[in-house]
TORDO-720554 format. One line per 3 residues: their letters; for each residue x, y, z of C-alpha. Coordinates in nm, 3 decimals, decimal comma. Example, Ala and Ser with C-alpha at 12.3 -4.5 7.8 and 13.67 -1.06 7.14 Angstrom:
// TORDO-720554
AS> 1,230 -0,450 0,780; 1,367 -0,106 0,714
END
This chain:
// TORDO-720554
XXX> 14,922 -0,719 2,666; 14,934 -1,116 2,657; 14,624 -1,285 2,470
XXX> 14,506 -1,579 2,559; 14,231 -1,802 2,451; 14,261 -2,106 2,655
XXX> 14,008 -2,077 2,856; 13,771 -2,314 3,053; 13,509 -2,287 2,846
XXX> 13,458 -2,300 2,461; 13,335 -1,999 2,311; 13,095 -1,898 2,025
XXX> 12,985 -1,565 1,910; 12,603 -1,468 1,795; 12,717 -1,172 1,578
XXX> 12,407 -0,984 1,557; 12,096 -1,042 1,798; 11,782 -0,823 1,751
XXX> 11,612 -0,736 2,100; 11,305 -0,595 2,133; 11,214 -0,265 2,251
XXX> 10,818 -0,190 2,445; 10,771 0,023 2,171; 10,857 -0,179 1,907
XXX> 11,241 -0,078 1,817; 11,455 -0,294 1,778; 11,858 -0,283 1,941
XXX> 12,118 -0,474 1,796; 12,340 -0,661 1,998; 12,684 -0,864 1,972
XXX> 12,673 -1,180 2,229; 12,982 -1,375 2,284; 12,880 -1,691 2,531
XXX> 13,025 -2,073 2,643; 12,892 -2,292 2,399; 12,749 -2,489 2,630
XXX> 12,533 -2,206 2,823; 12,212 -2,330 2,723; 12,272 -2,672 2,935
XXX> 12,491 -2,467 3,177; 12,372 -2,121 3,186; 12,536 -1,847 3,298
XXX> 12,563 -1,456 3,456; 12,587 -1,211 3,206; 12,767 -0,917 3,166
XXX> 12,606 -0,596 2,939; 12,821 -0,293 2,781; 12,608 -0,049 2,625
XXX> 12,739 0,218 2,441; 12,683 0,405 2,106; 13,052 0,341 1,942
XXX> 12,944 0,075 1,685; 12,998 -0,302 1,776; 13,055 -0,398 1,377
XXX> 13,321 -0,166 1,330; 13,472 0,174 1,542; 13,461 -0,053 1,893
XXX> 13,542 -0,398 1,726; 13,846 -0,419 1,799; 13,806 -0,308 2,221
XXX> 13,478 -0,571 2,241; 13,686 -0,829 2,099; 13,949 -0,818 2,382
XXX> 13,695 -0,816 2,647; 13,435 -1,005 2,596; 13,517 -1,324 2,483
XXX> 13,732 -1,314 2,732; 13,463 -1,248 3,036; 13,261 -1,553 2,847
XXX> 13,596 -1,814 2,839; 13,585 -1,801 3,218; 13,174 -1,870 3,205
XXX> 12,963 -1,575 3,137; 12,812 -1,401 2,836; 12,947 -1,091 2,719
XXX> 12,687 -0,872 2,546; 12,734 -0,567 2,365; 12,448 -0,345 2,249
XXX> 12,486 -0,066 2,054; 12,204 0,265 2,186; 11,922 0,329 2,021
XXX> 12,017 0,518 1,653; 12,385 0,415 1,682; 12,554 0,114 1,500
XXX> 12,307 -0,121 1,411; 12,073 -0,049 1,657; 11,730 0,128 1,510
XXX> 11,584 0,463 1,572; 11,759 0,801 1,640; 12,022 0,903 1,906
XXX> 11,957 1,272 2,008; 12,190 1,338 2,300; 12,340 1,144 2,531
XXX> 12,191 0,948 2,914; 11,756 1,030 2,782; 11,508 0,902 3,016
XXX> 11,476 0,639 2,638; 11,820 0,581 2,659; 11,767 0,463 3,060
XXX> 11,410 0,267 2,968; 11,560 0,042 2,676; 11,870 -0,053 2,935
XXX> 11,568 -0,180 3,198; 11,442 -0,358 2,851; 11,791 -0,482 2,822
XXX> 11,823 -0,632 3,070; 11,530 -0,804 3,137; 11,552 -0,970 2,802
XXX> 11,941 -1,088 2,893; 11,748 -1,222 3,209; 11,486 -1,439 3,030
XXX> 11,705 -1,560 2,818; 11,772 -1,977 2,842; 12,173 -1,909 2,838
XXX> 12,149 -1,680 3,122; 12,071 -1,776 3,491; 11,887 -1,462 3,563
XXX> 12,187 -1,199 3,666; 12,329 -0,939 3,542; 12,593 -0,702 3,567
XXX> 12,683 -0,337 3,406; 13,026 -0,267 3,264; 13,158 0,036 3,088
XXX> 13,399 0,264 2,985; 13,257 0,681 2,969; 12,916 0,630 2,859
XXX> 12,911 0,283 2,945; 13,037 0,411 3,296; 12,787 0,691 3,252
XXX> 12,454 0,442 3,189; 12,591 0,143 3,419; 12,528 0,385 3,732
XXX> 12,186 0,578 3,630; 12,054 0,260 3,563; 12,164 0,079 3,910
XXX> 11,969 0,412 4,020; 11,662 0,278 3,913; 11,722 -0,026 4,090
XXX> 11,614 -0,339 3,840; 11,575 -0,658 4,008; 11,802 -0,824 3,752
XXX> 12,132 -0,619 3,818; 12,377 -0,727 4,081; 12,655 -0,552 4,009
XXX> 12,834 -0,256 3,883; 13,138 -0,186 3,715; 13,224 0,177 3,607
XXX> 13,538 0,317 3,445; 13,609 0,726 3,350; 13,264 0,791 3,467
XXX> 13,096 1,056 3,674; 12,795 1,058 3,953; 12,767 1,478 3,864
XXX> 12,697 1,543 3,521; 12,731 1,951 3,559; 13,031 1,989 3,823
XXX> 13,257 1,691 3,693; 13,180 1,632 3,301; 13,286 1,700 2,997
XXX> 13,104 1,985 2,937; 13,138 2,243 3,244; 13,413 2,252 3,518
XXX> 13,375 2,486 3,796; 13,069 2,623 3,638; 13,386 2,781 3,312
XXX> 13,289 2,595 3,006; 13,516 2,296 2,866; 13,641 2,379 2,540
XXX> 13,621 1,989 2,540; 13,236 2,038 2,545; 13,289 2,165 2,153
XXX> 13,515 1,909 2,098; 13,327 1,570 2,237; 13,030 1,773 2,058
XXX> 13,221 1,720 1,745; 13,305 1,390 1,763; 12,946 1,241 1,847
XXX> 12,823 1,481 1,551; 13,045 1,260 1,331; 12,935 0,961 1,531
XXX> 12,562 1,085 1,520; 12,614 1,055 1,119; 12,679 0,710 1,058
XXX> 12,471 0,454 0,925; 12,436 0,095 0,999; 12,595 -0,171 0,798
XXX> 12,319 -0,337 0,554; 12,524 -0,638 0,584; 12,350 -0,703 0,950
XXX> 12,079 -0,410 0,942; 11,930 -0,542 0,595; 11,714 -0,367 0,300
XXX> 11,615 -0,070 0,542; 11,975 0,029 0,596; 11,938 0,340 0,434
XXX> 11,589 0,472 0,532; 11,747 0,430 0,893; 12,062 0,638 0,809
XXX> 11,896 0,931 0,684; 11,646 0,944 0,989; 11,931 0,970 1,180
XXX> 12,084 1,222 0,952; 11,776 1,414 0,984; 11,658 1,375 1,376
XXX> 12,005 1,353 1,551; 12,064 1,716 1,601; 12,340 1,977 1,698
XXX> 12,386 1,853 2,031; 12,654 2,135 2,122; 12,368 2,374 2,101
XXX> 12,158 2,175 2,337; 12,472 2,190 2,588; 12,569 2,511 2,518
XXX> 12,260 2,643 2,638; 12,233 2,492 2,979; 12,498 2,702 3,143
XXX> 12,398 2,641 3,492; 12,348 2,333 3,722; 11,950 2,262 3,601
XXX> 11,710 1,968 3,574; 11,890 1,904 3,231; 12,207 1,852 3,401
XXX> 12,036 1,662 3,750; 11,881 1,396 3,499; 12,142 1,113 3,522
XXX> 12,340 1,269 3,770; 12,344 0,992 4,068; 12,466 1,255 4,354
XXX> 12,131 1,373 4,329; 12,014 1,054 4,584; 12,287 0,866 4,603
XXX> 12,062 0,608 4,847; 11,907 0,508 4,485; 12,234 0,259 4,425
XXX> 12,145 -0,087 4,601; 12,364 -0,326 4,418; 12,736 -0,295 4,439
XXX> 12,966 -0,102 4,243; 13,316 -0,101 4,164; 13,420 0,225 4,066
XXX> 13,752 0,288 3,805; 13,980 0,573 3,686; 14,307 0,697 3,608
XXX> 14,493 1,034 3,717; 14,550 1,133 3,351; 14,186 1,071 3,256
XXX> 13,872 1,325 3,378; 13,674 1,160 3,601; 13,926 1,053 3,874
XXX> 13,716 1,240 4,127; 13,374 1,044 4,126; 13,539 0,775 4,228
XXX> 13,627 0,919 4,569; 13,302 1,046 4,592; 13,132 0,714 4,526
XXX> 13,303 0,577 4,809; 13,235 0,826 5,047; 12,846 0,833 4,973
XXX> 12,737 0,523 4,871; 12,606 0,294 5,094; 12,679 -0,037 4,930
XXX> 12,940 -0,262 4,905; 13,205 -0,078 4,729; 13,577 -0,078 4,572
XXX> 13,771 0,190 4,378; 14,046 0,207 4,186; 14,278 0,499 4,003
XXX> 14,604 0,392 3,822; 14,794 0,628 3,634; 14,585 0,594 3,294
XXX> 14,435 0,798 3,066; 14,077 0,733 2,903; 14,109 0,352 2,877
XXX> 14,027 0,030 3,035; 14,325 -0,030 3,303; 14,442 -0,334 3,107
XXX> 14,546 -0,127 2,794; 14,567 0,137 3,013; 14,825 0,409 2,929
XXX> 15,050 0,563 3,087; 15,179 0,257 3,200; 15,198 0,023 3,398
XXX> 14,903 -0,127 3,287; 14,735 -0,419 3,478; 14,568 -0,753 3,451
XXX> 14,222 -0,590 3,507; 14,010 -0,818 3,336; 14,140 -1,083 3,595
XXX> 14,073 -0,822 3,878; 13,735 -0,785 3,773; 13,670 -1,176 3,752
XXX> 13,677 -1,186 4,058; 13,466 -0,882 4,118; 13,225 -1,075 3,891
XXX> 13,226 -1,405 4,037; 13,187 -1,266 4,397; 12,890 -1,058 4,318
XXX> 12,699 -1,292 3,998; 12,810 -1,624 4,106; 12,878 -1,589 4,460
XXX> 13,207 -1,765 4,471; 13,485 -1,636 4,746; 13,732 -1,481 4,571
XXX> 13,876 -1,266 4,842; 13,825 -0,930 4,669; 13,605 -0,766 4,915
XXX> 13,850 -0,833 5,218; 14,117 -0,653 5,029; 14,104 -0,208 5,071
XXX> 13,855 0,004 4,958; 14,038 0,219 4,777; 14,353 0,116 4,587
XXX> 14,584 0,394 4,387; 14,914 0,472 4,212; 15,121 0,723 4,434
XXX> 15,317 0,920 4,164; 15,667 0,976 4,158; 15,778 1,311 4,088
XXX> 15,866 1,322 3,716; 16,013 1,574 3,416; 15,680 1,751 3,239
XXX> 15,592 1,604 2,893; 15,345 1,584 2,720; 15,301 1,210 2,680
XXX> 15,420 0,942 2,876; 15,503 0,550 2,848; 15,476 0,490 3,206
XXX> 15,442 0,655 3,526; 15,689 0,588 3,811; 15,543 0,507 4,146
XXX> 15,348 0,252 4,389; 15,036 0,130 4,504; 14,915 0,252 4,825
XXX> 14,531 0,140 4,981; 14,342 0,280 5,245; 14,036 0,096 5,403
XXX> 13,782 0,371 5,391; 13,719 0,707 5,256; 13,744 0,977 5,348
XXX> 14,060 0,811 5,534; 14,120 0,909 5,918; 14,475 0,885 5,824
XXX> 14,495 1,185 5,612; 14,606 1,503 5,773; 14,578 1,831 5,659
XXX> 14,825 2,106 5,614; 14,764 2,414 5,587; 15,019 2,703 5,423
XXX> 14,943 3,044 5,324; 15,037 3,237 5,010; 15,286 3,499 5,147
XXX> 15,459 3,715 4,953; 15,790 3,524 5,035; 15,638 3,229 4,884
XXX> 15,418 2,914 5,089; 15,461 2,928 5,403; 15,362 2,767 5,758
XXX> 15,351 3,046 5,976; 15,278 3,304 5,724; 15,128 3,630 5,914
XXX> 14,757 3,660 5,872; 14,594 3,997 5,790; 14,617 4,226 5,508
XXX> 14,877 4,313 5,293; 14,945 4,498 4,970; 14,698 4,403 4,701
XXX> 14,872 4,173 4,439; 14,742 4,216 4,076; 14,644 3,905 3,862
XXX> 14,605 4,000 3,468; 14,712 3,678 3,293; 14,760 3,678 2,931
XXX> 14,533 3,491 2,718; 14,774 3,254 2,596; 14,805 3,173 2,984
XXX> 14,694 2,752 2,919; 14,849 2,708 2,569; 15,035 2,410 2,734
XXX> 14,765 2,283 2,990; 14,702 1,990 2,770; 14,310 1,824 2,721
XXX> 14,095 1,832 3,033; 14,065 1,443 2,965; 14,407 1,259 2,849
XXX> 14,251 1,006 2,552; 14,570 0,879 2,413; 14,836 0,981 2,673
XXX> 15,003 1,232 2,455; 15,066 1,461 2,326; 14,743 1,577 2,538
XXX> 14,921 1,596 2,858; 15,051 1,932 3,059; 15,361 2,039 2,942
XXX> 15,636 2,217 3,115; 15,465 2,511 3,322; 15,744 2,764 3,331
XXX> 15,603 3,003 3,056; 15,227 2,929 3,221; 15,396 3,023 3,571
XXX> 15,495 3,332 3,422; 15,199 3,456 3,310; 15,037 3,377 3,664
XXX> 15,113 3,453 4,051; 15,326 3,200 4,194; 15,387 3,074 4,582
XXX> 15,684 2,816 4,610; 15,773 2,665 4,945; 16,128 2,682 4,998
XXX> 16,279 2,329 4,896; 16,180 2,071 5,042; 16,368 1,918 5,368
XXX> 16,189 1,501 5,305; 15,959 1,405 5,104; 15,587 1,496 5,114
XXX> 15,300 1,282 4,978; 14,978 1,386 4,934; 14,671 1,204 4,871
XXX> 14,347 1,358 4,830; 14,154 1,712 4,660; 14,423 1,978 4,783
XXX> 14,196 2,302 4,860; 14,333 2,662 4,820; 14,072 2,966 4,960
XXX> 14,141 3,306 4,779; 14,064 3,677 4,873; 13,999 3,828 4,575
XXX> 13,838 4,117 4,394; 13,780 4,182 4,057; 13,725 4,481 3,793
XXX> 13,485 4,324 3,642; 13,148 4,109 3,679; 13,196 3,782 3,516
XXX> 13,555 3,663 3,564; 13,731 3,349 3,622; 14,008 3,218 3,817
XXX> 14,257 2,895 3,764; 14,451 2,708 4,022; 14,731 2,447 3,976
XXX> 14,954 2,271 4,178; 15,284 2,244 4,067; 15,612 2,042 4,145
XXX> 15,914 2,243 4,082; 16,268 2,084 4,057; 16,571 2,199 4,122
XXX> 16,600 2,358 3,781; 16,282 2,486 3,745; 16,100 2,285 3,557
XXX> 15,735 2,270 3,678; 15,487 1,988 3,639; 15,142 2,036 3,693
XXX> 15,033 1,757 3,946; 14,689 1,913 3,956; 14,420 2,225 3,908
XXX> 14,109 2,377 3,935; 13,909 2,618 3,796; 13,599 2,844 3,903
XXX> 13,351 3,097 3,734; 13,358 3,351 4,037; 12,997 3,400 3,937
XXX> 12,928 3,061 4,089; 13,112 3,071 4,405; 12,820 3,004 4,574
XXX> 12,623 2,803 4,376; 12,635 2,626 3,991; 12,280 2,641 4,007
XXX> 12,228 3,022 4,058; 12,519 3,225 3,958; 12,554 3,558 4,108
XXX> 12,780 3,851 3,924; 13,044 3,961 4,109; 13,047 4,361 4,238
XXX> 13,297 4,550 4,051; 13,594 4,563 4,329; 13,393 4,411 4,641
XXX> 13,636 4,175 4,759; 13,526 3,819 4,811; 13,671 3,481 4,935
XXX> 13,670 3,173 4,735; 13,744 2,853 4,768; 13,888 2,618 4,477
XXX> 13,908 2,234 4,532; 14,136 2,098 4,298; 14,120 1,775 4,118
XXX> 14,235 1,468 4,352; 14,531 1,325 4,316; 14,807 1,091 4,476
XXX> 15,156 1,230 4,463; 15,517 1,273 4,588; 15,707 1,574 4,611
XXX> 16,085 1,474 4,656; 16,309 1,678 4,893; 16,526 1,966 4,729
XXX> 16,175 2,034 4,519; 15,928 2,317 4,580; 15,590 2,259 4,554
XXX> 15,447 2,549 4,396; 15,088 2,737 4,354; 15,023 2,938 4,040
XXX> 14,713 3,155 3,959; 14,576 3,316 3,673; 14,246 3,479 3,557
XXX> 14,242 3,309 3,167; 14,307 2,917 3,118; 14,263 2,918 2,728
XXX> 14,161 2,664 2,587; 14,124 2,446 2,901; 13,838 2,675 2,960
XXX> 13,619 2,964 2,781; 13,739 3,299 2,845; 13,516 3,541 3,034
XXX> 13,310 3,798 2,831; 13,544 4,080 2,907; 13,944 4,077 2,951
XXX> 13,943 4,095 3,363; 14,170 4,162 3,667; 14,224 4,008 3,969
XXX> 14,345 4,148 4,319; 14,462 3,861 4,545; 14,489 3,901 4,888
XXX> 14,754 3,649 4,949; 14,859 3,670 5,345; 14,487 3,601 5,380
XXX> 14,473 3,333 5,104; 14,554 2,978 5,177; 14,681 2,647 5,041
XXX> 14,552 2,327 5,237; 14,713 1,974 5,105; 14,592 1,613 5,208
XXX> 14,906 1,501 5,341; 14,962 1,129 5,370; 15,156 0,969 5,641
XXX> 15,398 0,677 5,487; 15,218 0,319 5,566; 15,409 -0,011 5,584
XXX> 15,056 -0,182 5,460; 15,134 -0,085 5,123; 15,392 -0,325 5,108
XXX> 15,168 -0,592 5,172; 14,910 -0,543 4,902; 14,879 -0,830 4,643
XXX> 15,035 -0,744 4,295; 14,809 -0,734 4,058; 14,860 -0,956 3,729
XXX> 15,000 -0,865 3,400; 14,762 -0,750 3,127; 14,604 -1,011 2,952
XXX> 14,317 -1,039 2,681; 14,114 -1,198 2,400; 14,289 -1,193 2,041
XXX> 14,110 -0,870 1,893; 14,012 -0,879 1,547; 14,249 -0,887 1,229
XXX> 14,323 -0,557 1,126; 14,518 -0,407 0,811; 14,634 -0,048 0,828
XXX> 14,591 0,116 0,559; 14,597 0,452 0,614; 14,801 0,527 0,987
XXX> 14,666 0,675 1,291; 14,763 1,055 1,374; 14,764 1,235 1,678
XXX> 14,951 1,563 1,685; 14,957 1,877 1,889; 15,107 2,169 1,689
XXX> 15,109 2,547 1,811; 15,160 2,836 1,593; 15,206 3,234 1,629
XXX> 15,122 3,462 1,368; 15,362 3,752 1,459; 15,151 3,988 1,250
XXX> 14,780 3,929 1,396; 14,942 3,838 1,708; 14,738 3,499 1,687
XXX> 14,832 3,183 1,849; 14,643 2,877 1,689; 14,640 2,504 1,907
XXX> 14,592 2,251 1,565; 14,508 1,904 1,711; 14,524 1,633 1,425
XXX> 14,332 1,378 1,587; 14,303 1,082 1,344; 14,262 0,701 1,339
XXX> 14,327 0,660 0,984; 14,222 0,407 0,734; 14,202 0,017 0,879
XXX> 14,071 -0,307 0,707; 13,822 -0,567 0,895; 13,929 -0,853 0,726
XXX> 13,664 -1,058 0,868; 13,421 -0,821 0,689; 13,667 -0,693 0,442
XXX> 13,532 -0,324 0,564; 13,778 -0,025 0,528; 13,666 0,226 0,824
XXX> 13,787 0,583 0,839; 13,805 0,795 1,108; 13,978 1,143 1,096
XXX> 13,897 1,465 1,217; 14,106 1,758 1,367; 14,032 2,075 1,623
XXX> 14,173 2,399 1,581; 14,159 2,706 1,871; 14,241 3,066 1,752
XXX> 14,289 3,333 2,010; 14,394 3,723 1,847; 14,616 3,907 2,156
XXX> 14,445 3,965 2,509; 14,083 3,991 2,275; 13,878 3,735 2,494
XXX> 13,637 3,804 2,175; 13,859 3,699 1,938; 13,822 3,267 2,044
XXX> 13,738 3,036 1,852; 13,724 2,668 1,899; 13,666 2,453 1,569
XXX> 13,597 2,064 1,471; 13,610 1,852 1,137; 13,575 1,531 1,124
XXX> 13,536 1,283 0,802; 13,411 0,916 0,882; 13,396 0,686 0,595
XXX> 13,278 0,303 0,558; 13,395 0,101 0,183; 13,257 -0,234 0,136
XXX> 13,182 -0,382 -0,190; 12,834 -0,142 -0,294; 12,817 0,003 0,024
XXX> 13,038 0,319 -0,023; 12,971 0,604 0,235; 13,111 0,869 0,408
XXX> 13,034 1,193 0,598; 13,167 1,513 0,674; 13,089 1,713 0,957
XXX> 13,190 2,078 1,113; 13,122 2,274 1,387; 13,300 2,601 1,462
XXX> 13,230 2,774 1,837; 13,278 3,197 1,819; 13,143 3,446 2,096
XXX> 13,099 3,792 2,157; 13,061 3,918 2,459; 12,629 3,839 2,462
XXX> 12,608 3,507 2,282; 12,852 3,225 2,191; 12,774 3,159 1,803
XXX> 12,744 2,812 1,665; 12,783 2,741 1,260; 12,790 2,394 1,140
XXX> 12,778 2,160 0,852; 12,677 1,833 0,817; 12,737 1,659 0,465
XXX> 12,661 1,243 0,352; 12,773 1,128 0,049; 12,700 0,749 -0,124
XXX> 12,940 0,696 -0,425; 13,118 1,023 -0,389; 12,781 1,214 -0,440
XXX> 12,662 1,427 -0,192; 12,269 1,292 -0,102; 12,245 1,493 0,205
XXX> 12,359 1,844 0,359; 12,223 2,084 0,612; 12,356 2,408 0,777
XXX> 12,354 2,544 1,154; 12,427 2,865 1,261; 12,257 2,950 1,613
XXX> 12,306 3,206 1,883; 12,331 3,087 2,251; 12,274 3,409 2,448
XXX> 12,564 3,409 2,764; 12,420 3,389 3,120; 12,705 3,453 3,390
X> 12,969 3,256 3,197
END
C-alpha cells in the first residue's frame, strides 16, 4: 500500500475527546480533522467499535482516518461503552445501550462547530454490525452508510450459528472478546480512576459464550439488531462491502435485493479486512472509492459513483487448494441490479454416475452417508482473518469421507455467480443430525478446491426459530443454499458435490454419531450460471491502495499464526492447535509495549461426537513506565449429549501479582442442536 500525506487539507489530531452520554457516561473518542474546520467545517465520518483506539486498533485508525480528514472531513473514532478508554462496562455485543449512545454520538458530532451537521457510519465487523442497526433507527443526522464483513441476520449469517449447527467460531470470537472484555484503559488519557474502571469491567463484563450458547434458536435475542427484520427501517444510503474469503459475503446480496435505498455493493477476494489492505490480493484503492461515496452522499458533489453498477465482484479463477493465498486470479464483473435477470439457472441431479443433466428422476437404491468425524479437519475457519493458514485445504481426504457427484469434465468453461442451491432426500437414524454441502472444483488430477458450502441442522429445515426433530427413518427433503460466490470452472475440470453428516470443527457435532440415506436420483444440484458479458471490460479500474502513514511501531516480540494438526495413534485423537498471536509491539509515540497472544485447540477421540472439545487462551498485556498489566483468560467448550459444558478462567495481574481471578463452569442444556 502507498502512503501519502499530501493532501488538500492540513491535518491535526485531538487525541482524546470526552463525549457525553444522557446518563452521564462518558465515551472516549480519537478525532482527526482539517485544521481549519472550525472556519470551514466539515462532514464527518464515525467508526465505532470496541478494539481500543490508544493501542490494539492504532495502527488500522491511523491509515484511515487522517486520511478521510486530508481530503476535508473529520474522522472520529470512539471506542463502546467499557472498551478502551471509553467508561462503563461492555456486556455483549449490538445492546439496545450500545445503539442509544451511537444516536448520542452522533448528535454530539452534529453540534459540533467543526462539523456542518452530517454524518456518516463506517465500519469493519462490529463497526459494519452498529453502522446498519443504527441507520435502522433512522437519526436525522446520518446520511450515509458504509459497511464492511457485516451482516443484516444476526442468527442465520453470524458468527455464532450457521444453518441453525453451531460455529465452533462462536467459542472462539467468545474467547477473544473475553480477553478484550479484560482490558483496562490507559491512565495516561483515562486519568486517576483508571483502575476503579478496570476492575468494574473485570467484574460486570461477563461470560458472553454462555449468553450465546444458550440462545440456540432464531429468538428476540437474535432479532435485536438484525436489520432483515424490516428492512424498510434503512432510509439513508448504504454501501455494502465484503470479500469471498471473509463470512459475511452473503448480506451483501441480500442488502441489495431488499433495501429500498440508494445502494452499491462490493465483494473482492479478501478476507476479514478493509479492501485496501485487503488480502488475498489484489487489494484496491478503497479509501479513494469510498471518497467518492462520501462526497456524493455528505457533500453532494458529482462524483459519478452512483451511475456506475450496483453490484461489482471478483470472478475467481480456478486455482490449486491452499491454505493461504497472496492473491487471487480473476476479474471484475458488475451487474446493474440484483437479483440479476441475466443469471440462469441450471439444474443437475446427483445420479449415481455422477452430476448429470438428464439424470432419471424417481427412486433408486438408498445411498448411505456415515462420515467420519474427522470429516472438516481441513475446512479451514468459517471467517478467513489473516488469509492463511485459515483457508480450505485440498478436499481429497474430506471427499473421501463424504458422497461425491462429479460432472464429467468439462467441455468450456462455466461461471457461476450467485448462492448455488442443492435439495436432498434424505432420512436419518437418528433425531438430531446434521448435514454439510460443498461445492468443489476438481482438476484434472484430482485435486479439489472448495469454492463453496453449506450446512443445516435437519432439525431446522423448516424453521431456525422452531426446530422440529426429525422421525427416526421418515424420509424428508431439504434444501441447502450455499454460501454465494463468483467463480470459474475451466474446461477438462469437474465440478464436484460432496456430502457428509459431521463438519468438525466448522460446526458442532450432533448429540449422537448419525446416518444418512440420500436419495440421490431425486436429489438435485441447481448453479447460478452466468452468461459471459462484454460490459465487464468496460468497468473503470479501480486505483492502487493507498493510505495515511500508520503509527511507528517496533516489534518486539513477532506475530504468529499457525495451523498444526496432530493424531494420537493410541487414543485415536486428532487435535486442530491454532497459534493465533500478534506478539509483542512498541508504540513509540507512547512508548507502550502491547501484547496480544492467545491460541485455540479442538480435540475430537474417534467417531465419539462426545468426546469434542473446543478450547481458548489468550494473554493480553500493556507495559508502560508504572502501568504494568496483563490478563489471562480461558474458556474451554465440552458436551455430552444433554448440555454443552462451559469452564473458564479469568485472571488480572498489576506488577506480576495476581489482584483479580474468578472461575466459570456452567451447563447449557441442548435444545435440537
Amino acid at each position: 500500500m502507498h502512503t501519502r500525506s499530501d493532501w488538500p487539507r492540513a491535518v491535526r489530531e485531538l487525541e482524546n475527546v470526552w463525549i457525553p452520554m444522557p446518563d452521564g457516561c462518558h465515551l472516549a473518542a480519537r478525532i482527526w480533522l482539517p485544521e481549519d474546520a472550525e472556519a470551514h467545517p466539515v462532514p464527518a465520518i464515525l467508526e465505532y467499535i470496541p478494539y481500543r483506539k490508544a493501542d490494539l486498533r492504532t495502527k488500522e485508525d491511523s491509515i484511515n482516518h487522517p486520511y478521510y480528514a486530508g481530503h476535508g472531513y473529520a474522522g472520529v473514532r470512539v471506542d463502546i461503552r467499557g472498551s478502551g478508554e471509553s467508561e462503563g462496562v461492555l456486556t455483549d455485543e449490538y445492546t439496545q445501550q450500545e445503539l442509544d449512545d451511537g444516536l448520542a454520538i452522533l448528535s454530539w458530532i452534529a453540534a459540533q462547530p467543526w462539523c456542518t451537521g452530517r454524518v456518516g457510519i463506517m465500519g469493519i465487523s462490529w463497526g459494519g454490525f452498529n453502522g446498519l442497526q443504527i441507520a435502522a433507527l433512522q437519526p436525522p443526522e446520518l446520511y450515509a452508510v458504509l459497511t464492511v464483513c457485516s451482516t443484516d441476520d444476526r442468527y442465520a449469517d453470524d458468527v455464532h450459528y450457521m444453518g441453525g449447527c453451531m460455529l465452533s467460531d462462536n467459542v472462539s470470537w467468545a474467547g477473544v472478546m473475553f480477553a478484550h472484555n479484560s482490558c483496562p484503559p490507559d491512565p495516561r488519557l483515562f486519568g486517576d480512576g483508571w483502575r476503579d474502571d478496570w476492575f468494574q469491567r473485570l467484574r460486570g463484563s461477563g461470560l458472553w459464550l454462555e449468553t450465546w450458547s444458550s440462545h440456540q434458536t432464531r429468538d428476540d435475542f437474535w432479532r435485536h439488531g438484525s436489520v432483515c427484520e424490516d428492512f424498510s427501517a434503512i432510509r439513508c444510503p448504504v454501501y455494502a462491502v465484503s470479500g469471498w474469503a471473509d463470512g459475511y459475503s452473503n448480506s451483501v446480496f441480500r442488502l441489495m435485493q431488499h433495501l429500498d435505498v440508494p445502494r452499491k455493493g462490493l465483494v473482492g477476494p479478501w478476507s476479514h479486512k478493509y479492501p485496501h489492505l485487503g488480502q488475498p490480493g489484489p487489494a484496491i484503492g478503497f479509501l479513494q472509492d469510498t471518497l467518492r461515496w462520501w462526497d456524493h452522499w455528505l457533500k453532494d458533489e458529482a462524483t459519478g459513483i452512483m451511475d456506475e453498477p450496483q453490484v461489482r465482484v471478483w470472478m475467481q479463477d480456478s486455482i490449486r487448494p491452499a491454505t493461504r493465498y497472496v492473491e487471487r486470479p480473476g476479474r471484475w464483473i458488475a451487474e446493474s441490479e440484483w437479483p440479476s435477470p441475466r443469471i440462469e439457472s441450471r439444474e443437475l441431479r446427483l445420479t449415481r454416475n455422477g452430476l448429470e443433466h438428464d439424470g432419471t428422476a424417481g427412486t433408486s437404491e438408498p445411498l448411505l452417508c456415515q462420515s467420519p468425524l474427522r470429516t472438516g479437519l481441513s475446512a479451514g475457519k468459517w471467517c478467513s482473518y489473516s488469509a492463511g493458514p485459515d483457508m480450505p485445504g485440498d478436499q481429497r481426504e474430506t471427499d473421501g469421507d463424504s458422497l461425491c457427484f462429479d460432472t464429467e469434465p468439462l467441455s468450456e468453461a462455466v461461471e457461476i455467480f450467485g448462492p448455488p442451491v442443492v435439495e436432498l432426500v434424505l432420512a436419518s437414524d437418528q433425531p438430531e443430525a446434521q448435514v454439510a454441502v460443498r461445492l468443489c472444483d476438481v482438476a484434472p488430477d484430482g485435486a479439489s478446491t472448495r469454492v463453496t458450502y453449506g450446512v443445516l441442522n435437519l432439525s431446522h429445515r423448516d424453521s431456525h426459530a422452531e426446530p422440529a426433530s426429525l422421525v427416526p427413518g421418515e424420509t424428508y427433503r431439504v434444501r441447502i443454499q450455499l454460501n454465494d460466490i463468483a467463480q470459474n470452472f475451466p474446461a477438462g475440470h469437474r465440478i464436484r458435490v460432496s456430502v457428509s453428516s459431521n463438519y468438525w470443527p466448522l460446526i458442532w457435532p450432533s448429540p449422537d454419531a448419525t446416518a444418512l440415506t440420500l436419495w440421490s436420483e431425486v436429489s438435485t444440484l441447481t448453479l447460478p450460471v452466468r452468461p459471459p458479458s462484454e460490459t465487464d471490460r468496460q468497468l473503470p479500474e479501480f486505483a492502487p491502495p493507498e493510505g495515511a502513514p500508520h503509527v511507528v511501531m517496533t516489534e518486539i516480540e513477532a506475530e504468529a499464526t499457525n495451523w498444526s494438526l496432530h493424531y494420537d495413534f493410541d487414543a485415536n485423537a486428532h487435535t486442530l492447535e491454532v497459534d493465533d498471536s500478534e506478539g509483542i509491539f512498541h508504540i513509540d509515540a507512547t512508548g507502550t509495549d502491547v501484547q496480544k497472544s492467545g491460541y485455540e485447540r479442538y480435540r475430537i477421540e474417534g467417531d465419539d461426537v462426545n468426546s469434542a472439545q473446543a478450547e481458548t487462551f489468550w494473554r493480553m498485556g500493556f507495559f508502560r513506565d508504572d502501568w504494568r498489566v496483563n490478563t489471562e483468560t480461558w474458556t474451554r467448550m465440552s458436551c455430552t449429549p444433554e448440555a454443552f459444558r462451559i469452564e473458564a478462567t479469568l485472571r488480572a495481574y498489576e506488577h506480576g501479582e495476581l489482584v483479580y481471578e474468578h472461575d466459570w463452569d456452567r451447563l447449557i442444556p441442548r435444545r435440537n442442536l
